[in-house]
Residue frames as a rotation matrix with the C-alpha (Angstrom) as fourth column:
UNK 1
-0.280 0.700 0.657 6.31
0.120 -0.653 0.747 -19.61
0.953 0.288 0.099 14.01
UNK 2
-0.600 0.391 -0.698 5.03
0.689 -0.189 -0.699 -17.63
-0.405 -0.901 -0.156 17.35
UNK 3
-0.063 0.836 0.545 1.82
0.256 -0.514 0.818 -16.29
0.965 0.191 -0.182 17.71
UNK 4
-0.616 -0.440 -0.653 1.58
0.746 -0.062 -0.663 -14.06
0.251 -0.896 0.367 20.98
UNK 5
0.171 0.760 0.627 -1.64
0.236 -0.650 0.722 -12.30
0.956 0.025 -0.291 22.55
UNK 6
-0.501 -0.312 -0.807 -0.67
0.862 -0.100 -0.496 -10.29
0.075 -0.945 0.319 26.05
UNK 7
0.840 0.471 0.269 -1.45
0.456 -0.882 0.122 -7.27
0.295 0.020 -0.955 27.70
UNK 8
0.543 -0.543 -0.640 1.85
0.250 -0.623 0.741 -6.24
-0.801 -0.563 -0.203 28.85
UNK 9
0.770 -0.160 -0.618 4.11
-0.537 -0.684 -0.493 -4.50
-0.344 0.711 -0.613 26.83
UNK 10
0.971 -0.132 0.201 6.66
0.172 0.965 -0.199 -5.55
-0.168 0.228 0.959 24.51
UNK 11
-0.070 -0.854 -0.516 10.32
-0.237 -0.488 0.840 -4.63
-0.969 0.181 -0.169 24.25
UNK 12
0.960 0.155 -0.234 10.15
-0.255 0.133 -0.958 -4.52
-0.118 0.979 0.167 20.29
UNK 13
0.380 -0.875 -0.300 14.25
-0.909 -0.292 -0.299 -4.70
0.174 0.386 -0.906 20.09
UNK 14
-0.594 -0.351 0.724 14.56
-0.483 0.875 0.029 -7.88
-0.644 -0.333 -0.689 21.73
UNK 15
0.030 0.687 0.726 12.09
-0.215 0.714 -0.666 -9.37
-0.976 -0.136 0.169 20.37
UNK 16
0.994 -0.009 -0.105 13.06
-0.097 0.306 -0.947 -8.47
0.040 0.952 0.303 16.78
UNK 17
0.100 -0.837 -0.537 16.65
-0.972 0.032 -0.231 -9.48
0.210 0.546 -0.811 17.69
UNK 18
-0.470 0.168 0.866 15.52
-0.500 0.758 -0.419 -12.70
-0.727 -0.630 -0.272 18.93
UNK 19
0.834 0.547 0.078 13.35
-0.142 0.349 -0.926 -13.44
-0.534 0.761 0.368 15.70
UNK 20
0.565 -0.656 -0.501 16.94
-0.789 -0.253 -0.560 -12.59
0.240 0.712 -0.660 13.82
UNK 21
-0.299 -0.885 0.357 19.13
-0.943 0.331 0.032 -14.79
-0.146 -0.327 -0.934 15.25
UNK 22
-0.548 0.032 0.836 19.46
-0.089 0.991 -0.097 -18.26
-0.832 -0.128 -0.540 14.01
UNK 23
0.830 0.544 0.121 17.78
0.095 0.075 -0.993 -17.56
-0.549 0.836 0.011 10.64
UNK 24
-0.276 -0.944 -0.179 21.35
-0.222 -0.118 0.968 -18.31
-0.935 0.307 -0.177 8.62
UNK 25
-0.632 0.087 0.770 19.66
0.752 0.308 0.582 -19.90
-0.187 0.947 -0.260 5.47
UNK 26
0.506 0.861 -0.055 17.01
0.739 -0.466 -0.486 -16.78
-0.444 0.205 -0.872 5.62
UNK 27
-0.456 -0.853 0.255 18.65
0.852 -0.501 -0.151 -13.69
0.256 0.148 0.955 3.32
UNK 28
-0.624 0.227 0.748 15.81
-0.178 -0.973 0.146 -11.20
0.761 -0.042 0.648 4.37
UNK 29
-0.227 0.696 -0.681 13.71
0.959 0.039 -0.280 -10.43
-0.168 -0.717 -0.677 7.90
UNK 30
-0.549 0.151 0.822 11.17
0.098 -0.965 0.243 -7.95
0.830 0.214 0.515 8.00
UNK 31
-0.312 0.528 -0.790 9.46
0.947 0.241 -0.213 -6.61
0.078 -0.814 -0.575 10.77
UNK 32
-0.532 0.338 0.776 6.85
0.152 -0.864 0.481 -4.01
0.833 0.374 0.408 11.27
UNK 33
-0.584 0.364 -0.726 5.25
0.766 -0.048 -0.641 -2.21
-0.268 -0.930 -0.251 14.68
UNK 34
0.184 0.579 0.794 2.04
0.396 -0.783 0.479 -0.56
0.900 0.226 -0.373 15.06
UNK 35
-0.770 -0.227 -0.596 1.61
0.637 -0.219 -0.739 1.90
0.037 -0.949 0.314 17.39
UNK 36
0.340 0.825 -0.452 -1.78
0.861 -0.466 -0.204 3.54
-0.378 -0.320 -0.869 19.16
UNK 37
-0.658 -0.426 0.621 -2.18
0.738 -0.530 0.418 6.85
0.151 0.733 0.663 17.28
UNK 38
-0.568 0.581 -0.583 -4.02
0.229 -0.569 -0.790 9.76
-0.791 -0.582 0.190 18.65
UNK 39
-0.120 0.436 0.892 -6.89
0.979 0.199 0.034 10.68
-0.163 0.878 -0.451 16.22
UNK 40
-0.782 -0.358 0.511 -7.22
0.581 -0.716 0.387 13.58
0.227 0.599 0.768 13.80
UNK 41
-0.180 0.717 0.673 -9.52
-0.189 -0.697 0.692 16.61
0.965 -0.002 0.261 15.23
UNK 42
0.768 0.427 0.477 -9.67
-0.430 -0.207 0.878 15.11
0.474 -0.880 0.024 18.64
UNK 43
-0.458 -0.889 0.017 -7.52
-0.827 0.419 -0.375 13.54
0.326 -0.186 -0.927 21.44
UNK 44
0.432 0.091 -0.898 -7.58
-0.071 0.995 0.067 9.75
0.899 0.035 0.436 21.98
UNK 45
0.085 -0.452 0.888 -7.15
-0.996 -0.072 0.059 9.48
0.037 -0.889 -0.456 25.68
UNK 46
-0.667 -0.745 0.002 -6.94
-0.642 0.577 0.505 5.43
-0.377 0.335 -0.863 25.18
UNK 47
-0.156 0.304 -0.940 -7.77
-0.636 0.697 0.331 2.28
0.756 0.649 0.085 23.37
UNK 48
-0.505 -0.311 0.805 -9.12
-0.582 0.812 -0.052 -0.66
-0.637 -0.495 -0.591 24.72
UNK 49
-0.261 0.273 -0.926 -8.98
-0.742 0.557 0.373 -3.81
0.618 0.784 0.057 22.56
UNK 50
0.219 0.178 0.959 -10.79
-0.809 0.582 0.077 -6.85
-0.545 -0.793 0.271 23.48
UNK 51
-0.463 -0.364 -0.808 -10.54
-0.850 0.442 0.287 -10.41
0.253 0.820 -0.514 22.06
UNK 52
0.858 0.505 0.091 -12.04
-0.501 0.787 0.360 -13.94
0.110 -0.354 0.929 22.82
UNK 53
0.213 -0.587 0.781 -9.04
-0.845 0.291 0.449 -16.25
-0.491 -0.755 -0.434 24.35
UNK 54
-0.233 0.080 0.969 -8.37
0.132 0.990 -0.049 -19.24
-0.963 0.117 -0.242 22.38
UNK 55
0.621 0.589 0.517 -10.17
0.600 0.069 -0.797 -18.46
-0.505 0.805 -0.311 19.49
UNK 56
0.817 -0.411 -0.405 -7.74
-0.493 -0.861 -0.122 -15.11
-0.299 0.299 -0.906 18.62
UNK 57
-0.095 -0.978 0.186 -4.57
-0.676 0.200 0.709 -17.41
-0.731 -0.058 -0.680 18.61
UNK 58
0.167 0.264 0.950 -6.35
0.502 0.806 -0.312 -20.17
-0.848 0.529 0.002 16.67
UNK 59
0.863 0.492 -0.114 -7.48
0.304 -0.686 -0.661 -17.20
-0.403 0.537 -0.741 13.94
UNK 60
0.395 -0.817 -0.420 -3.94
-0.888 -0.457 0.052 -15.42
-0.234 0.352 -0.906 14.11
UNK 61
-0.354 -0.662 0.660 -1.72
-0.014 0.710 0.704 -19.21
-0.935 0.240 -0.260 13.95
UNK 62
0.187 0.408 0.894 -4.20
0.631 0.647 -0.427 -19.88
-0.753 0.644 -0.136 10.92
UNK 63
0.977 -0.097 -0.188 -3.25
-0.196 -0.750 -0.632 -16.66
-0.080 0.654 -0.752 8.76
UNK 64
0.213 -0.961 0.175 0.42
-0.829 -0.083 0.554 -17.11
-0.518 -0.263 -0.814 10.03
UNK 65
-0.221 -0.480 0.849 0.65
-0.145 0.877 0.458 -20.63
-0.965 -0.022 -0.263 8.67
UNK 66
0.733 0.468 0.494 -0.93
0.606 -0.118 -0.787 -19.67
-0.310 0.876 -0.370 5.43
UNK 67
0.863 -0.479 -0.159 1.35
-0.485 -0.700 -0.525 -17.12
0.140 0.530 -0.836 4.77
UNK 68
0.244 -0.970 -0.006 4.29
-0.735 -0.189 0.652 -18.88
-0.633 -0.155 -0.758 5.76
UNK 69
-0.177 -0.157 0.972 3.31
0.383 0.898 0.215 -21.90
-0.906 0.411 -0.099 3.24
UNK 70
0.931 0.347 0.114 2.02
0.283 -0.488 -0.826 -18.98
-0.231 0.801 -0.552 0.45
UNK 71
0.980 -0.184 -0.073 5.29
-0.098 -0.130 -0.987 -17.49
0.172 0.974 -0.145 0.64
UNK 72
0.325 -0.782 -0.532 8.25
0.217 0.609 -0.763 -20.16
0.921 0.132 0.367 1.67
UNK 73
0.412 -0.464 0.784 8.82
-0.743 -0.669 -0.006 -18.26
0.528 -0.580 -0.620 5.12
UNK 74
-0.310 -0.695 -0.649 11.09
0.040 0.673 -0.739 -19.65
0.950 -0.254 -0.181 7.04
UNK 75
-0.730 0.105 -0.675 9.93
0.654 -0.179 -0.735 -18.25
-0.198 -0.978 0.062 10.51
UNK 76
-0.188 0.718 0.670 7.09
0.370 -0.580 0.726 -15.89
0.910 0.385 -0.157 11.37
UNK 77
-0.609 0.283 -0.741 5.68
0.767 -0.029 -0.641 -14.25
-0.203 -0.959 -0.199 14.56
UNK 78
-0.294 0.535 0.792 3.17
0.172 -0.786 0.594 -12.12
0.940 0.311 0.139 15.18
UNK 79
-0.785 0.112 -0.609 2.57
0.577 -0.224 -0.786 -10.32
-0.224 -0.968 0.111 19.00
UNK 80
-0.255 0.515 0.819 -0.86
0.133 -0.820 0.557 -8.48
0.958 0.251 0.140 19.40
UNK 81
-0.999 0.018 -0.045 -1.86
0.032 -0.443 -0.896 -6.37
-0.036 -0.897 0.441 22.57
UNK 82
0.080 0.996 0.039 -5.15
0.316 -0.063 0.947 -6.41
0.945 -0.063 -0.320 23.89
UNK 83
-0.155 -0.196 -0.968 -6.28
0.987 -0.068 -0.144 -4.17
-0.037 -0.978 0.204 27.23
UNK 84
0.997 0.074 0.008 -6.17
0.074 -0.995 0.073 -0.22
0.013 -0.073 -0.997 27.58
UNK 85
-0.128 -0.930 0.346 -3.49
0.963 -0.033 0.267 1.30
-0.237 0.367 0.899 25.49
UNK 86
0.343 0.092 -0.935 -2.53
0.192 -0.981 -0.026 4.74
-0.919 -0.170 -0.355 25.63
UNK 87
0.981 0.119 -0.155 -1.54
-0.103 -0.357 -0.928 6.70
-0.166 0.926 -0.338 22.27
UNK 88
0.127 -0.965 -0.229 2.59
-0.961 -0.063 -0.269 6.07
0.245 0.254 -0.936 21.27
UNK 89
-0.106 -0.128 0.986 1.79
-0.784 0.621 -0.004 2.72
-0.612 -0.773 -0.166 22.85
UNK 90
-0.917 -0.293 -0.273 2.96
-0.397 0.745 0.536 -0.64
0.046 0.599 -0.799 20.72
UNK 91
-0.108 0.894 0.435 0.14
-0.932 0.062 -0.358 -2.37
-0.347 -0.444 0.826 19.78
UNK 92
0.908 0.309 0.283 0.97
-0.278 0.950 -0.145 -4.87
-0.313 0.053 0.948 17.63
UNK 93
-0.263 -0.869 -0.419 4.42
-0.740 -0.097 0.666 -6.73
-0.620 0.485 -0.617 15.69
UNK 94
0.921 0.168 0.352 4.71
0.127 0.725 -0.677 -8.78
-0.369 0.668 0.646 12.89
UNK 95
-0.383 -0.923 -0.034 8.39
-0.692 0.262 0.673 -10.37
-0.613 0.281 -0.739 11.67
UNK 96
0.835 0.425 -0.351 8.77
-0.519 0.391 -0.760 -12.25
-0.186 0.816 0.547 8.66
UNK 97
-0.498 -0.867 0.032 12.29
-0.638 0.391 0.663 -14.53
-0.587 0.310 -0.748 7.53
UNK 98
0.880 0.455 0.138 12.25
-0.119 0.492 -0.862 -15.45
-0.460 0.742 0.487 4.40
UNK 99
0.010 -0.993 0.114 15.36
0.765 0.081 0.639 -16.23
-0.644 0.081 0.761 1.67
UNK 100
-0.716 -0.601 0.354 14.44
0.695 -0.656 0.292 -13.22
0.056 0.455 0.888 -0.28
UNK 101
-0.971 -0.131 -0.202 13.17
0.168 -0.970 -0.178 -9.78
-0.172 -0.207 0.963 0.23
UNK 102
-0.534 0.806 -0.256 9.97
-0.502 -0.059 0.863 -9.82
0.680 0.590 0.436 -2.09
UNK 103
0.141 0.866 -0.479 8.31
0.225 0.443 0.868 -12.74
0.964 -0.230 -0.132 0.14
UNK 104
-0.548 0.181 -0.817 9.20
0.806 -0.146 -0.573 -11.65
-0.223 -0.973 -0.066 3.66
UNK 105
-0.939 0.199 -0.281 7.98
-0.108 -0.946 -0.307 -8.14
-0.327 -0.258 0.909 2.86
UNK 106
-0.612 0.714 -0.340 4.86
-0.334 0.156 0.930 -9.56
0.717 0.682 0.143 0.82
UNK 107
-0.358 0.264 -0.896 4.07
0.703 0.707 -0.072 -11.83
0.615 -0.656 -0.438 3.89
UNK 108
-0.828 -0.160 -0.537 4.65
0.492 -0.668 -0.559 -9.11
-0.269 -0.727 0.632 6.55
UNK 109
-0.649 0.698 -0.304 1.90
-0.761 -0.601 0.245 -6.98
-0.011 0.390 0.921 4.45
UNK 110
-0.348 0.598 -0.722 -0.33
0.096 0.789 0.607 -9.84
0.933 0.142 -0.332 4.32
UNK 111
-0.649 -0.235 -0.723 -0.11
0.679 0.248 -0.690 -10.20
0.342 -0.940 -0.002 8.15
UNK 112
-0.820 0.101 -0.563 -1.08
0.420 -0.563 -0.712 -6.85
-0.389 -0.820 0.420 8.52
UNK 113
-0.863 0.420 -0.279 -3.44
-0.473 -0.480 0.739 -6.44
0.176 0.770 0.613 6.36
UNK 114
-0.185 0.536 -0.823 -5.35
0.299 0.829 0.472 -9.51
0.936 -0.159 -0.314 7.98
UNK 115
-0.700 -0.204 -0.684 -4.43
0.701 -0.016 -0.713 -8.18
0.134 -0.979 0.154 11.38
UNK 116
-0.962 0.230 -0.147 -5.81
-0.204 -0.963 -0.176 -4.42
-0.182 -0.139 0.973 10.73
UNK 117
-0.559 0.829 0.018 -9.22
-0.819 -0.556 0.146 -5.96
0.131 0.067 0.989 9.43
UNK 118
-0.076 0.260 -0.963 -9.77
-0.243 0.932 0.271 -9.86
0.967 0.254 -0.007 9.60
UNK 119
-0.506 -0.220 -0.834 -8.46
0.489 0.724 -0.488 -10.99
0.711 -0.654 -0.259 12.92
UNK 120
0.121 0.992 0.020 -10.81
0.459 -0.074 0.885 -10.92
0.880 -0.098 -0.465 15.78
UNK 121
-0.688 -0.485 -0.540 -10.16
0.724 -0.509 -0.465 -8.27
-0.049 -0.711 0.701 17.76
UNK 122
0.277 0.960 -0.041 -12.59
0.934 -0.258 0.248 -5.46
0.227 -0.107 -0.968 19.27
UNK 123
-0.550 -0.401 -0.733 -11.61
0.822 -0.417 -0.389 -2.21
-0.150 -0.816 0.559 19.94
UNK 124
0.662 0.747 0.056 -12.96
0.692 -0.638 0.338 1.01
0.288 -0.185 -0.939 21.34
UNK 125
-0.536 -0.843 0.040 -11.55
0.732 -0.488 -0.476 4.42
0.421 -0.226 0.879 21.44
UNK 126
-0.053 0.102 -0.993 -12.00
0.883 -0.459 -0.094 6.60
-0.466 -0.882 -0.066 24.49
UNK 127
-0.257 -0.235 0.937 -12.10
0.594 -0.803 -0.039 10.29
0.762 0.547 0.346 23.74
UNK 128
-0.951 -0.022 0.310 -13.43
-0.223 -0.645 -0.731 13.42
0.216 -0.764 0.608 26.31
UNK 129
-0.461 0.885 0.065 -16.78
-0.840 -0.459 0.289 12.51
0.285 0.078 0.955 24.70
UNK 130
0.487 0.616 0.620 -16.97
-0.748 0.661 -0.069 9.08
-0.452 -0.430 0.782 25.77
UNK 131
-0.656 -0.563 0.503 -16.09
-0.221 0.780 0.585 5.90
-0.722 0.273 -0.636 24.15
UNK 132
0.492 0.593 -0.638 -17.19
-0.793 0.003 -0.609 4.73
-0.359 0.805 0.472 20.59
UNK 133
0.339 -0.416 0.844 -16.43
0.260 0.903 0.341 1.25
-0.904 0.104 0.414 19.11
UNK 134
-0.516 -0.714 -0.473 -14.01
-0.481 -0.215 0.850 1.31
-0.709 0.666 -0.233 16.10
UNK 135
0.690 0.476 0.546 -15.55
0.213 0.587 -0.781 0.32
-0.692 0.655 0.303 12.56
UNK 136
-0.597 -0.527 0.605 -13.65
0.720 -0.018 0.694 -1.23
-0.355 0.850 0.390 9.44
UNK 137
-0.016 -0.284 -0.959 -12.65
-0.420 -0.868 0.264 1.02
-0.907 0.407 -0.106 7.13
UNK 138
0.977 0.215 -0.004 -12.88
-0.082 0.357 -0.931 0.65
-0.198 0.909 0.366 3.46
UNK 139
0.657 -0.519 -0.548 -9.70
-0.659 -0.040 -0.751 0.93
0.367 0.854 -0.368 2.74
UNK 140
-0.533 -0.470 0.703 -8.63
-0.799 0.554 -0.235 -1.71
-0.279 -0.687 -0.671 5.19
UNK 141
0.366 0.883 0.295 -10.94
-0.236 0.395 -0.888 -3.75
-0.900 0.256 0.352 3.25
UNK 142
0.741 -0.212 -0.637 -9.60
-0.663 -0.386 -0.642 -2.76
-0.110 0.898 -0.426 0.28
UNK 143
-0.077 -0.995 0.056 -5.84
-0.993 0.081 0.081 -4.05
-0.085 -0.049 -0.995 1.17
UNK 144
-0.081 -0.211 0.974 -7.21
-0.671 0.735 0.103 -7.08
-0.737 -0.645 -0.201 1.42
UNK 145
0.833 0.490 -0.258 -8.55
-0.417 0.248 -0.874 -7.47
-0.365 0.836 0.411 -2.08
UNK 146
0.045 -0.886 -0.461 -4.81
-0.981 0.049 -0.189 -7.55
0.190 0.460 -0.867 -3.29
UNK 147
-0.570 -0.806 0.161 -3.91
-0.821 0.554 -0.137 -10.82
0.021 -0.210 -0.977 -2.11
């Protein structure tokens, strides 16, 4: 399991062929990237997420190690960005290896479902008019009910 908070970017291909390799007893990896999204009716000139140091990795290892004992994973990782991020810009990843399809993808959704509303992260989105801090969403809420 790797848990990874940066501000620089990530090369997503390496990193998910690096998660692949060496998982012979695993029969499924999944692996999902967000990416900064410009918002509907206006433009998002950028994002900046903040986070507390220490605490964020504690927070993310503890979800990560839950899911990987909820369902059998063999390996996990999870990379979030934090900093001023421009729309098309990666923001976060999450990889799963697991021996079968059903729990890596289950996990992986877990992950992000924690990530998108649980894990302690701040962010604000820039716009022409200024900057405005991001609030949870119900239905990010919601997702979480499932599990």
């Amino acid at each position: 399991m790797r848990i990874v908070v940066q501000s620089a970017p990530f090369d997503f291909g390496a990193e998910a062929q690096g998660f692949a390799s060496g998982h012979k007893d695993m029969g499924a990896i999944v692996t999902f990237t967000g990416v900064v999204r410009d918002l509907e009716g206006d433009t998002l000139d950028r994002m900046v997420i903040e986070h507390y140091p220490g605490m964020t990795e504690k927070a993310l290892e503890k979800i990560a190690t839950e899911a990987m004992s909820r369902w059998g994973l063999g390996d996990a990782l999870v990379i979030h960005r934090f900093g001023e991020l421009r729309p098309g810009d990666m923001i976060m990843m999450v990889a799963t290896a697991a021996p079968h399809r059903v729990d890596a993808f289950d996990a992986a959704e877990y992950l992000m479902d924690y990530l998108k509303s649980r894990a302690p992260f701040w962010k604000q989105e820039f716009t022409s008019d200024g900057g405005a801090w991001v609030a949870a969403k119900d239905e990010d809420e919601d997702a979480l009910k499932r599990w």
